[in-house]
N, C-alpha and C positions, 0 to 999 in steps of 0.2 A: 343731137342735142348736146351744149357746152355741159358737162360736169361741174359744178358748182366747185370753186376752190375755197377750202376750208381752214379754221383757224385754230389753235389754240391755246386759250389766257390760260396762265398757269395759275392765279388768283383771281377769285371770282365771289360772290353772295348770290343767296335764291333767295328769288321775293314774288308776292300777286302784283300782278296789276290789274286794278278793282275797275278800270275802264276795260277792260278784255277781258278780264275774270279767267286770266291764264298766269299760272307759272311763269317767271323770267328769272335767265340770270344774267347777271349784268359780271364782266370779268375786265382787267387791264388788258389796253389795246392799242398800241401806240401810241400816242399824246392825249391819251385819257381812256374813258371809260367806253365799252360796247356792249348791247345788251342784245339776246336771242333771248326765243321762242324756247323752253325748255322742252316740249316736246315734240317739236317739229326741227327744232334747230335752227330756224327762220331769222338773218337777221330784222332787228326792228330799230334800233338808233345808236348813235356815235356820239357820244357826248367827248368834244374838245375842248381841254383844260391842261390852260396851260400850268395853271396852279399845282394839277395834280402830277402833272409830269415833270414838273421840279420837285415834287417830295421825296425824302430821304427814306420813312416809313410809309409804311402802308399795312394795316389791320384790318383783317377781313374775317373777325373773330365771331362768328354765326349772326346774330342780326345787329352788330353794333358795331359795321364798317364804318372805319375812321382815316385817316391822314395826319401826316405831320408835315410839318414845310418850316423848313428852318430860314428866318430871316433875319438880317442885321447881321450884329456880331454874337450874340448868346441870349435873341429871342426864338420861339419856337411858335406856329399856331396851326391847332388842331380842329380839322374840318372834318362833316359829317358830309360822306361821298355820297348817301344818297340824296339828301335835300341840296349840297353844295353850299352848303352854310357854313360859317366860322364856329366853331365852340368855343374856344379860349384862345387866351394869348398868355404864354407861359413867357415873363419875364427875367433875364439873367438866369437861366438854368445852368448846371454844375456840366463843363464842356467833358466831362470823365462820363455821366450819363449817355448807357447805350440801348437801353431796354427802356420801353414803355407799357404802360397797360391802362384800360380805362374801364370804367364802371358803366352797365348796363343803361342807368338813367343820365349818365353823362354828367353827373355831378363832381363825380373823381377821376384825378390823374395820376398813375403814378409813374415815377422816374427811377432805375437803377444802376447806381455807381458801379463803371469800370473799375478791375482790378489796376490801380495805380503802379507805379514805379516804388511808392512807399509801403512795404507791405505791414510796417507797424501800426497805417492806417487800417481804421475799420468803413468797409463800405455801406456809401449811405441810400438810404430809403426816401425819399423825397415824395410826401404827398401834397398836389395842389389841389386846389378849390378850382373846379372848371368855369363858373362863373367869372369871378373875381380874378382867377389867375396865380393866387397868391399861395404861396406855400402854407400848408396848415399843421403839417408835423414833418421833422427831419429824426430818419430809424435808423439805426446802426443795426450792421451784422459786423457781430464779432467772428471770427473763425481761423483759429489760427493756419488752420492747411487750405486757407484761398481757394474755393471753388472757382473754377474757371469762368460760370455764369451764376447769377439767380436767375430762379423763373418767380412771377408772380401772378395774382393772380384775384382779382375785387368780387365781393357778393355784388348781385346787382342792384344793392342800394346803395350801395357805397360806403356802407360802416361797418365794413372787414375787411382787413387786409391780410392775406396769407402769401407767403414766399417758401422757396426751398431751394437750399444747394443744386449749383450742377456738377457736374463730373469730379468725381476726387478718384484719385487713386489707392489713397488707405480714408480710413475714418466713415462715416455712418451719414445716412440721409436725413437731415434734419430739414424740418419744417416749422414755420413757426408763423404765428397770427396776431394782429393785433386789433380793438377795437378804434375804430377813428374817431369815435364820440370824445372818445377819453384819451386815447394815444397811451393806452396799456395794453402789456401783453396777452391776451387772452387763450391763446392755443400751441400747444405744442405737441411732436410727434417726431421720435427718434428713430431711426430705422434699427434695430438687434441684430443684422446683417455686418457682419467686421471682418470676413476671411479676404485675403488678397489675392487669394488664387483658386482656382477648383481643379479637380482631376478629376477626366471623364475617358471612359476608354484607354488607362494608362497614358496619357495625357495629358499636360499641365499648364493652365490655362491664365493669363490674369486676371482679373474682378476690377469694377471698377464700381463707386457706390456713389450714390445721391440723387437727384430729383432729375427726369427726363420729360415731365407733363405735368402740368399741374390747372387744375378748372376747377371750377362750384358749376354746381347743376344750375337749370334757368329760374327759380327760385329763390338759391341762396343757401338753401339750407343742408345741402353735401358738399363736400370736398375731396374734389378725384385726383388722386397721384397716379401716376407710373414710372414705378422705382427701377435704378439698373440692375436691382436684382431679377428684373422681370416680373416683378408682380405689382398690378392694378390694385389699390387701396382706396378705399370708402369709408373717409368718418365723417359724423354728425358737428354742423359749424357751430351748433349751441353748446353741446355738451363737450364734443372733445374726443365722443367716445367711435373706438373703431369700427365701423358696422358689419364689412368681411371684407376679403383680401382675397385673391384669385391669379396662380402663376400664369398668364395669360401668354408670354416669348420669351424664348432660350436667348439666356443672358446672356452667352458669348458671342453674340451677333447683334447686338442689341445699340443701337445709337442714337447720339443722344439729337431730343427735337421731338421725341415720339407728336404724332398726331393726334389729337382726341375731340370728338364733337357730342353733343348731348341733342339731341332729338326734337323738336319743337313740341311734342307732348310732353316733352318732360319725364319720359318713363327709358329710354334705350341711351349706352352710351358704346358711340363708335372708337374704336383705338386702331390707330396705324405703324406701323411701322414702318419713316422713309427708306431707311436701306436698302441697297439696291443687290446684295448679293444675299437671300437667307437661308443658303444650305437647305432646300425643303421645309421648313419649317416655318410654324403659322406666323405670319405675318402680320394680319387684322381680327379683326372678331368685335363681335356685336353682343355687348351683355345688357341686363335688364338692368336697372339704376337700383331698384330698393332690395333685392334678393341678391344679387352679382350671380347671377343666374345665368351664363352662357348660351345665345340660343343660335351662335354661328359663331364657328370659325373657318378659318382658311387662309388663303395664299393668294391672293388676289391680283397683286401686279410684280411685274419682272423688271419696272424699271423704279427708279425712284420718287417716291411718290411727295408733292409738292402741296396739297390744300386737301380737303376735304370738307363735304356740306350733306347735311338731310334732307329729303324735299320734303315740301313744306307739311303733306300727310304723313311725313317719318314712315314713310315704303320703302324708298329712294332714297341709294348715297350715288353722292356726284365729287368722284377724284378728278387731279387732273394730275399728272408722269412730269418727269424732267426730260425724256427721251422718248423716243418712240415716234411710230405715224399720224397714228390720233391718239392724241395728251390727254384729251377731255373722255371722261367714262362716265357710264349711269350704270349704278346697281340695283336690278329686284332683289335684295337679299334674302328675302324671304321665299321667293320662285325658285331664282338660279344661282348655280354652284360659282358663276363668273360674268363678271360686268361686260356691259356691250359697248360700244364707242359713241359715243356724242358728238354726231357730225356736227358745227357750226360754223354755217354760213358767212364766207368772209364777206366784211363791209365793200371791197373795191369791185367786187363778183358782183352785188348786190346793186349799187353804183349804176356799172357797165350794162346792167339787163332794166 
C-alpha cells in the first residue's frame, strides 16, 4: 500500500464544519488555501485563489483570518479568507506602513508607520473605518530612541486601541492605549525594567527592553504583554490596573515575535517562544487568564516555531516548525509531556487515489 505523501502549511486556522460536525483546519497551500480533517488528517478541499496568492499579508490571528492584497499604486483591500469576501478597500495608504492589525467584528483597521529615513519624525498610527475605508484617526508615537517595531493590538469591538514598543536596547517598555470613540489617550504602562545588561554565573550579558507580544483576551476586557524582560503581564483594559505578572523565559534567549493565543473559552493563554536554540530552558507554557496561574510548562519544540492555534474545546494546541519532517504538531497538554505530529494528507496524493 502507497504511503500517503504529506504536507505542511506553516499558517493555518481551526474551524467546525457544521455539515460534518468535525473539526478543520484549513492552512496555505500553494495558490491558495487547503483544508484537512483535524483528526484524521484527511485532506477535504483546495481552494484556488489567485487573489490570495498575490497577498502581501496574511493574518491568521485565532478566528479573525484576514488578507491584504495591495492594488494600484497606494490602495490596499482586505479580505476575509474564510467567506472570500472583500472587507475594505483602504485608500492612499501611507507607503512607510508595514504592520497591520484588525478588529475582531471587522469594523477596524489599523496601520503602523515604518521607521523613516527622518527620525525627527514621530511615527504614525493610522486608524480606518473598515466599512467606508476612510481614515478615522492619525496617532503619533513619539519616542525619541526609535523602537525598531510597534506591535498592536484591537479590543474586539474595536474601541481600543493598544500599542507597545519593540526592541530597544536602552530605555523601558512602554505601552500605551487609546479610546477610538474619542481618539484619547486612555491607557498607559511603563515597564520599571532600565538595566542594560545582567550578570549570571560571572558573566555579562546585554538586556534589551520593550514589547515582544501584545493581545486582549476574546472579550476585550485583559491586555496581555510579553516583555523582553521575560515576563507575561496582565492588566485590566477598563481600569488600567495590573492584574499579575509571571517570569515565564530567560531573557537572554528570548526573541522578539513571541507567540501567544487565548483559548476559545476564554479562560487559558498559550505563549511561545519562536527560537530555535533555548539553552534547555522553558520555551512555552499554558497559564490560566484570570489568576496567571501556570498549569504547564516546558519545552516543546527544537525547531522554530511559526503559528500556533487551540482546538476548538481548548484541550489541543496545534503548532506548526520552520524545519523539521513533520512541521504540523497536536498537543494534549494536559495528558502529555510532548506534541505528537499532524500527518496531513497532501492534495496531489489525494488527487492520484
Amino acid at each position: 500500500m502507497t504511503t500517503p505523501k504529506t504536507v505542511n502549511p506553516l499558517v493555518f486556522f481551526l474551524h467546525r464544519d457544521d455539515r460534518r460536525n468535525r473539526q478543520q483546519i484549513t492552512g496555505v497551500y500553494q495558490d491558495g488555501l487547503a483544508t484537512w480533517d483535524l483528526e484524521t488528517g484527511r485532506f477535504l478541499e483546495h481552494h484556488f485563489d489567485r487573489d490570495f496568492d498575490k497577498s502581501e499579508i496574511r493574518n491568521f490571528e485565532d478566528d479573525n483570518p484576514v488578507f491584504f492584497k495591495f492594488v494600484g499604486k497606494n490602495d490596499i483591500e482586505v479580505w476575509d479568507i474564510r467567506t472570500r469576501q472583500q472587507v475594505s478597500l483602504i485608500q492612499k495608504y501611507d507607503p512607510w506602513t508595514y504592520g497591520y492589525a484588525t478588529s475582531q467584528d471587522r469594523s477596524k483597521i489599523v496601520g503602523l508607520s515604518h521607521c523613516n529615513t527622518d527620525a525627527t519624525k514621530p511615527r504614525l498610527i493610522r486608524v480606518w473605518e473598515a466599512k467606508s475605508g476612510k481614515t478615522q484617526h492619525e496617532l503619533t508615537w513619539v519616542d525619541v530612541r526609535d523602537p525598531i517595531r510597534l506591535y498592536a493590538c484591537l479590543t474586539p469591538d474595536g474601541q481600543k486601541l493598544f500599542c507597545g514598543n519593540g526592541r530597544l536596547w536602552t530605555g523601558q517598555a512602554v505601552i500605551r492605549g487609546w479610546d477610538l470613540t474619542t481618539g484619547k489617550e486612555c491607557f498607559s504602562a511603563i515597564s520599571t525594567e532600565t538595566k542594560d545588561y545582567m550578570v549570571e554565573d560571572g558573566e555579562r550579558y546585554p538586556t534589551t527592553h520593550g514589547v515582544c507580544a501584545l493581545k486582549t483576551n476574546r472579550d476585550g476586557r485583559l491586555l496581555i504583554a510579553v516583555l523582553y524582560e521575560g515576563v507575561v503581564k496582565i492588566w485590566s483594559t477598563s481600569s488600567g490596573a495590573l492584574l499579575w505578572e509571571y517570569p515565564l523565559f530567560d531573557r537572554r534567549y528570548l526573541s522578539e515575535g513571541v507567540l501567544i493565543a487565548v483559548s476559545p473559552n476564554d479562560k487559558l493563554l498559550f505563549c511561545q517562544c519562536p527560537k530555535e536554540e533555548y539553552h534547555g530552558q522553558s520555551t512555552c507554557g499554558v497559564i490560566e487568564l484570570e489568576t496567571g496561574t501556570v498549569l504547564k510548562r516546558g519545552n516543546m519544540h527544537y525547531n522554530p516555531v511559526a503559528h500556533i492555534a487551540f482546538s476548538e474545546d481548548s484541550e489541543i494546541i496545534v503548532t506548526s516548525t520552520l524545519r523539521g519532517t513533520t512541521n504540523v504538531n497536536q498537543w494534549d497538554w494536559q495528558r502529555s509531556p510532548y506534541p505528537k505530529p499532524l500527518l496531513l494528507e497532501s492534495p496531489d496524493f489525494h488527487t492520484r487515489i
